[in-house]
PAKOL-63837 format. One record per residue (C-alpha): residue in three letters; x, y, z. Coordinates in nm, 4 decimals. Example, Ala and Ser with C-alpha at 12.3 -4.5 7.8 and 13.67 -1.06 7.14 Angstrom:
SITE   res         xx         yy         zz
SITE   ala     1.2300    -0.4500     0.7800
SITE   ser     1.3670    -0.1060     0.7140
end
This chain:
SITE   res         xx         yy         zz
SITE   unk    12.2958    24.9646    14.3074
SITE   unk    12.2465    24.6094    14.4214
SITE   unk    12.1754    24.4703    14.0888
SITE   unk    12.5833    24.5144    14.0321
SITE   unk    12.6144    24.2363    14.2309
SITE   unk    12.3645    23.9974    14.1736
SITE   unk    12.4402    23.6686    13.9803
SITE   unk    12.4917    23.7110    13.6208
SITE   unk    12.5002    24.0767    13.5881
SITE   unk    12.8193    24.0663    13.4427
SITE   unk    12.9086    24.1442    13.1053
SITE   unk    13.1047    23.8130    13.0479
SITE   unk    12.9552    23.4694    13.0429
SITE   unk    13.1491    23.2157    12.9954
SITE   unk    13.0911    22.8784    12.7814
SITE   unk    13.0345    22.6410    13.0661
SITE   unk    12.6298    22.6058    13.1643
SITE   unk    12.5202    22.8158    13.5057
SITE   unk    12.4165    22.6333    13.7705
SITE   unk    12.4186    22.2848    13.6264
SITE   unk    12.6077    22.1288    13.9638
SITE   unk    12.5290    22.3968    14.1938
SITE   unk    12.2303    22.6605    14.2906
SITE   unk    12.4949    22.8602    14.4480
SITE   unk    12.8116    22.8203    14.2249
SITE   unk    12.6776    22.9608    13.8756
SITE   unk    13.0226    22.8121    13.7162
SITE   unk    13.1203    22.5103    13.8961
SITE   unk    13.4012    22.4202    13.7077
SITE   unk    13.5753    22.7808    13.6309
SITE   unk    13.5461    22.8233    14.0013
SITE   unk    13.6832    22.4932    14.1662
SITE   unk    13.9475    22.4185    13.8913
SITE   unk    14.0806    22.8028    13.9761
SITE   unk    14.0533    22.7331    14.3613
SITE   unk    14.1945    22.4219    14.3675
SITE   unk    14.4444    22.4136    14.0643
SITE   unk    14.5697    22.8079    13.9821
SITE   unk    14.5498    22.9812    14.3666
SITE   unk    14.7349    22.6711    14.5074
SITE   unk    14.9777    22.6075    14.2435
SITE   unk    15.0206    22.9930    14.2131
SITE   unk    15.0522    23.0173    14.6127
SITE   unk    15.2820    22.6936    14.6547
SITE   unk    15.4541    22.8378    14.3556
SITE   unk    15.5429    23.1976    14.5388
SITE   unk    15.5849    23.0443    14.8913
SITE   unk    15.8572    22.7668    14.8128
SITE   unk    16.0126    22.8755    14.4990
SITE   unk    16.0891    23.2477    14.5336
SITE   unk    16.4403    23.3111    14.6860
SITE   unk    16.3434    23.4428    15.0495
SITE   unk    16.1771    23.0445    15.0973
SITE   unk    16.5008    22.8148    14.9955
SITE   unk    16.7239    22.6637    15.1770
SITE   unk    17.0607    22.8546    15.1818
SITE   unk    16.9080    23.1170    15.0424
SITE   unk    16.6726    23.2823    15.2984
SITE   unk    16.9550    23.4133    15.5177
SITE   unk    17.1056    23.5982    15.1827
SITE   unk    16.7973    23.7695    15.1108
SITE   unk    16.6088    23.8530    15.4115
SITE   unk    16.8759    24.1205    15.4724
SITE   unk    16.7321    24.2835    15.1421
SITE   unk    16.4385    24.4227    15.3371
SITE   unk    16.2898    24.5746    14.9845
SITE   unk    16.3054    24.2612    14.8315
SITE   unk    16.1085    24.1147    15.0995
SITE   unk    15.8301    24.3552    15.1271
SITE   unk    15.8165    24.3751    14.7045
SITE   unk    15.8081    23.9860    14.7415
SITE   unk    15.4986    23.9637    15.0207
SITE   unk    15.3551    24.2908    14.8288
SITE   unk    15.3319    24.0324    14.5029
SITE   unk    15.2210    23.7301    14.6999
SITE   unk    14.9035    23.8942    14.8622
SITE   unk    14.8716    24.0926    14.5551
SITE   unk    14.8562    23.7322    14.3338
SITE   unk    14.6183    23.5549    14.6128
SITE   unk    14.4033    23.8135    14.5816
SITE   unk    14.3393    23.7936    14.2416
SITE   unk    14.2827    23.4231    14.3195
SITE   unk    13.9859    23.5191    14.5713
SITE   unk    13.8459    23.7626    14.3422
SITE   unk    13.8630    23.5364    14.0482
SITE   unk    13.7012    23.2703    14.1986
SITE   unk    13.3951    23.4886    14.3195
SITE   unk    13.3295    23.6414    13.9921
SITE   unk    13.3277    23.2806    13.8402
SITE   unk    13.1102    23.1502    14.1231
SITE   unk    12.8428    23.4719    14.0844
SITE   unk    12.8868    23.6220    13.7451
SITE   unk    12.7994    23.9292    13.8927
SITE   unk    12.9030    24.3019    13.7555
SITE   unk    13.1193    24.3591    14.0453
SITE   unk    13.3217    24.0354    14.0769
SITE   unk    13.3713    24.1170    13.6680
SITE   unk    13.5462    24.3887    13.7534
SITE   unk    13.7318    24.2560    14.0644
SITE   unk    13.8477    23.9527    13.8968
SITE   unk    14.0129    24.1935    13.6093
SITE   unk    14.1198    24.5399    13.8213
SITE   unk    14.2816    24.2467    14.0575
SITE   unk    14.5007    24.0608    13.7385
SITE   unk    14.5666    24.4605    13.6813
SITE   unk    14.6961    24.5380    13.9552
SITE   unk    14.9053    24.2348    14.0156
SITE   unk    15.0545    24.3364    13.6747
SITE   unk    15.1471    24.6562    13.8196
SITE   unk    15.2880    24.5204    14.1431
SITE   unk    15.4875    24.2886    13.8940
SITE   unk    15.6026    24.5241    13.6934
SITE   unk    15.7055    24.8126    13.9668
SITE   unk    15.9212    24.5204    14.1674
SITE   unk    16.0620    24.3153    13.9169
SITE   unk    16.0853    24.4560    13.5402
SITE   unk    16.4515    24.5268    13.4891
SITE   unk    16.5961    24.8177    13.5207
SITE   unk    16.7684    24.8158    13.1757
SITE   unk    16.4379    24.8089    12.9925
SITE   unk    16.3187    25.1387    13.2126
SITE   unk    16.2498    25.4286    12.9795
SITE   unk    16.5299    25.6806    12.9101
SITE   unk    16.3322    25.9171    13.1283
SITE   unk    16.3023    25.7073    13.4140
SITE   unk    16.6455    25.7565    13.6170
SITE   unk    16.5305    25.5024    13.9036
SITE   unk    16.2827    25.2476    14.0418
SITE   unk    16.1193    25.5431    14.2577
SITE   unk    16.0539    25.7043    13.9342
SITE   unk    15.9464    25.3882    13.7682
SITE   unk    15.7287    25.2934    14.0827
SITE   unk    15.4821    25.6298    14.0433
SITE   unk    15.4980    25.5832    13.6238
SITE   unk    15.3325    25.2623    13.6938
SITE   unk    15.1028    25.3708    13.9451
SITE   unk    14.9673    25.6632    13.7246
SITE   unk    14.8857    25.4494    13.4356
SITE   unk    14.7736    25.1894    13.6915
SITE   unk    14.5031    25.4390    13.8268
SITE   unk    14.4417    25.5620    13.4673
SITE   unk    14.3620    25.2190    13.3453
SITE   unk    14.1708    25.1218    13.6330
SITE   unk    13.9054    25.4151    13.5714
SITE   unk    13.9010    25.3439    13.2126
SITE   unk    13.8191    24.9783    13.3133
SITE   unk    13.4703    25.1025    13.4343
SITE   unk    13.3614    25.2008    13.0775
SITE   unk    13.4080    24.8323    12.9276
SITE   unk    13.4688    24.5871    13.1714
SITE   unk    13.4791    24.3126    12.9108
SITE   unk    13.7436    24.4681    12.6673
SITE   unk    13.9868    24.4511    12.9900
SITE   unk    14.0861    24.0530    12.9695
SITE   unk    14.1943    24.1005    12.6007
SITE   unk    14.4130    24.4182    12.7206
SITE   unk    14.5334    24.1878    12.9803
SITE   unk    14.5960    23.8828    12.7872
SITE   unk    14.8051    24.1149    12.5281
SITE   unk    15.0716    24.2195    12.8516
SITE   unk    15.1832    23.8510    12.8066
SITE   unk    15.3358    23.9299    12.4425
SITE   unk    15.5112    24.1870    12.6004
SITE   unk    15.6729    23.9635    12.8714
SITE   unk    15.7464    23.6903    12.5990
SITE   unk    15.9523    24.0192    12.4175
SITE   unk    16.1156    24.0471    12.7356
SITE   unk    16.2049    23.6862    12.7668
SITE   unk    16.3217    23.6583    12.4079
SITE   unk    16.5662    23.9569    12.4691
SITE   unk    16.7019    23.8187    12.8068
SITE   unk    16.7531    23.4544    12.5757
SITE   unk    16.9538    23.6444    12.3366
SITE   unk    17.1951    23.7320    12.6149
SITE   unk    17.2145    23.4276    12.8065
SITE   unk    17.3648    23.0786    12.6993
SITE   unk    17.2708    22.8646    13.0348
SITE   unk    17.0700    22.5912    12.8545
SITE   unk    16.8622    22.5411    13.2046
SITE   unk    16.7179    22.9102    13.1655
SITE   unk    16.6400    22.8248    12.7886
SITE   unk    16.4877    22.5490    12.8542
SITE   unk    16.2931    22.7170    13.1562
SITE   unk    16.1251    22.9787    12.9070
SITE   unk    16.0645    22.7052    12.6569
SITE   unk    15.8495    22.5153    12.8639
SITE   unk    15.7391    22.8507    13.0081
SITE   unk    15.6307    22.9440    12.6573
SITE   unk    15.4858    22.5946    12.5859
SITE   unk    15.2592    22.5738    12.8788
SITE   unk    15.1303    22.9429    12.7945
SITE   unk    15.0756    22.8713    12.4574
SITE   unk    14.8285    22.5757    12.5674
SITE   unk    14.6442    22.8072    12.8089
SITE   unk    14.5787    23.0740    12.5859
SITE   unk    14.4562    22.8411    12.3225
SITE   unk    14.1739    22.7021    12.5703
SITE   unk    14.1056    23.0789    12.6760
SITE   unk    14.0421    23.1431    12.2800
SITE   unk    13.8732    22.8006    12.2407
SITE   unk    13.6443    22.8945    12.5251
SITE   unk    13.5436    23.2503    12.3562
SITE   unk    13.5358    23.1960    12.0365
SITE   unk    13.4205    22.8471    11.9411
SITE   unk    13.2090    22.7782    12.2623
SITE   unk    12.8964    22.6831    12.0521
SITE   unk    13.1422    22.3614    11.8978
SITE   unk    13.1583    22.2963    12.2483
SITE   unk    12.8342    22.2735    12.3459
SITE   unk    12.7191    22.0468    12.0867
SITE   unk    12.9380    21.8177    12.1763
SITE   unk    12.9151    21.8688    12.5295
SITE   unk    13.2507    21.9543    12.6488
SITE   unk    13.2517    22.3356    12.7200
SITE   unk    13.5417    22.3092    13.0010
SITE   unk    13.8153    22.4627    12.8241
SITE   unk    13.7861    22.7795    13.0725
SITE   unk    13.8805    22.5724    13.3733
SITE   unk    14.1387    22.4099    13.1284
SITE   unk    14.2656    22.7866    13.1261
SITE   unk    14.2895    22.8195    13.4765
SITE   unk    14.5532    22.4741    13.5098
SITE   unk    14.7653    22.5480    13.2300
SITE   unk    14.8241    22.9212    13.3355
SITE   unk    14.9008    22.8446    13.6758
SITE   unk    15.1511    22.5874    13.5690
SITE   unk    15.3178    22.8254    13.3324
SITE   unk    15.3189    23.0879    13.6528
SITE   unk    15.5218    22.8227    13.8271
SITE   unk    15.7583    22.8255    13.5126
SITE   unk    15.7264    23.2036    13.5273
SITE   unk    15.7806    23.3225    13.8443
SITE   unk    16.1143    23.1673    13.9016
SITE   unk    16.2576    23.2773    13.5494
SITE   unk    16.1687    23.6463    13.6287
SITE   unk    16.3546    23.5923    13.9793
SITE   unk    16.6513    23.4638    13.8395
SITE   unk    16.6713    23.7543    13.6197
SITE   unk    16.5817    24.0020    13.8519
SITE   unk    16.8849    23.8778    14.0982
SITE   unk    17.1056    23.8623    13.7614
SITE   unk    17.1140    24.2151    13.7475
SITE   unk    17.0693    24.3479    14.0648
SITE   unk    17.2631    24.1150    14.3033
SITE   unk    17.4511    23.9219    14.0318
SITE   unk    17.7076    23.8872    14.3256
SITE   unk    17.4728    23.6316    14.4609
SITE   unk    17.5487    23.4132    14.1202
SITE   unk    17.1692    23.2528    14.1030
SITE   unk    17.1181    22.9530    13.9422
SITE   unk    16.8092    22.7677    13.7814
SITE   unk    16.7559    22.3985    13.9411
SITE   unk    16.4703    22.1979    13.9416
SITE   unk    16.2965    21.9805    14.2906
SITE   unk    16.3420    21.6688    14.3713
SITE   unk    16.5922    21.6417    14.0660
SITE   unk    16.6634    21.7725    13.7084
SITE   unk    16.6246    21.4407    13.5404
SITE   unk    16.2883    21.3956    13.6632
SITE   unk    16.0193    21.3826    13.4090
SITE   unk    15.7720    21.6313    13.6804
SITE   unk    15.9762    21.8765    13.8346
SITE   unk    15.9364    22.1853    14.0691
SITE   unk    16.1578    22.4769    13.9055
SITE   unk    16.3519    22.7110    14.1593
SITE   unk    16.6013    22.9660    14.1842
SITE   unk    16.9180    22.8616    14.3687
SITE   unk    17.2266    23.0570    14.4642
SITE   unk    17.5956    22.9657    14.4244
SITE   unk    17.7501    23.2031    14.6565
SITE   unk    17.7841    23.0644    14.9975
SITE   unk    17.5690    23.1932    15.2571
SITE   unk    17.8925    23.3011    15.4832
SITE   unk    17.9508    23.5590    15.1989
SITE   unk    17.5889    23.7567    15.2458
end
């Protein structure tokens, strides 16, 4: 039983060397490049960009006492995938394997229940109740299928991000605001980097090696969480767009949106008076 969680019983090994910086961090790059890059971008990302955080905003929204607990529900349920990813990268061990990928499951889920429209809900599904215990039943079911092939999960998991771009391409075709085009587009752009260095990483890691450069895991990790800070206010604007569309949100970027680097939020043109 305690062989699940010693170092490197895990099914997955990534390309960069074990313990070449570290006796005690078997992938030193994977884990600090997720630490300090994805779990603070992601964090700083959910903390001061989501609606309940902004300024003329908060007041609006904390009266929407669902929206706040679906809102914490998907912070802790993101930082804990952080936590979970960073101790399977630092042990390789069987059991932070299948952490680090029931965690990124079930932060899908918690995505999905809270914030997938209510217009794409399955002609069966009358309400988000009913949509809330779909999810959690193939949650579950997924999550004890996970224990037969651990390593088959990350390419189920990477495939749920086609299904999102879908979603984003339909919500496009509906919606002339260049801002929220050009949101997804750079969205889109920094995703498509990330999972090119996650497909590097598997598939060509002895090119790597040769030439001494197998780092394009923790590249993974950077670009991802940069396209989560794309992603997370896009979904949010659409979410509002259909269920409080009296709130009239609006896309803006921090400190300005003819800066070069820029902090995307979700803004909302109804006064605050009006809440």
């Amino acid at each position: 039983m305690l062989s699940i969680f010693s170092y490197l019983s895990a099914e997955v090994d990534w390309c960069e060397g074990n313990f070449e910086r570290s006796t005690i961090i078997a992938e030193y790059y994977n884990t600090s490049c997720f630490w300090e890059t994805r779990d603070r971008t992601t964090l700083f990302s959910l903390f001061l960009l989501i609606p309940l955080k902004l300024p003329g905003v908060g007041g609006c929204l904390h009266g929407e006492p669902f929206l706040s607990f679906r809102t914490l529900l998907t912070q802790s349920a993101l930082f804990l995938a952080g936590v979970f990813s960073m101790y399977f990268h630092m042990t390789l061990s069987y059991v932070g394997q299948l952490l680090d990928e029931l965690s990124i499951l079930w932060t899908l889920a918690v995505a999905y229940s809270f914030w997938y429209p209510k217009v794409y809900f399955p002609r069966c599904i009358k309400n988000r109740k009913h949509f809330l215990w779909l999810s959690g039943v193939i949650t579950v079911v997924s999550t004890l299928m996970s224990f037969i092939k651990p390593a088959f999960n990350a390419y189920v998991l990477n495939c749920i991000a086609f299904h999102l771009l879908y979603l984003t391409w339909r919500e496009l075709k509906k919606c002339k605001d260049k801002r929220v085009h050009r949101m997804a587009a750079v969205m889109v752009m920094w995703w498509g980097l990330a999972i090119t260095s996650w497909i590097a990483d598997k598939w060509l890691c002895s090119l790597w090696q040769t030439i001494n450069f197998p780092y394009f895991h923790s590249f993974w990790h950077v670009l991802i969480a940069i396209s989560l800070l794309y992603c997370c206010p896009l979904v949010i604007y659409f979410n509002i767009t259909y269920e409080m569309p009296s709130f009239k949100p609006k896309l803006e970027y921090w400190p300005s949106n003819s800066w070069p680097v820029v902090v995307p939020y979700v803004a909302l043109e109804q006064p605050h008076k009006q809440c």
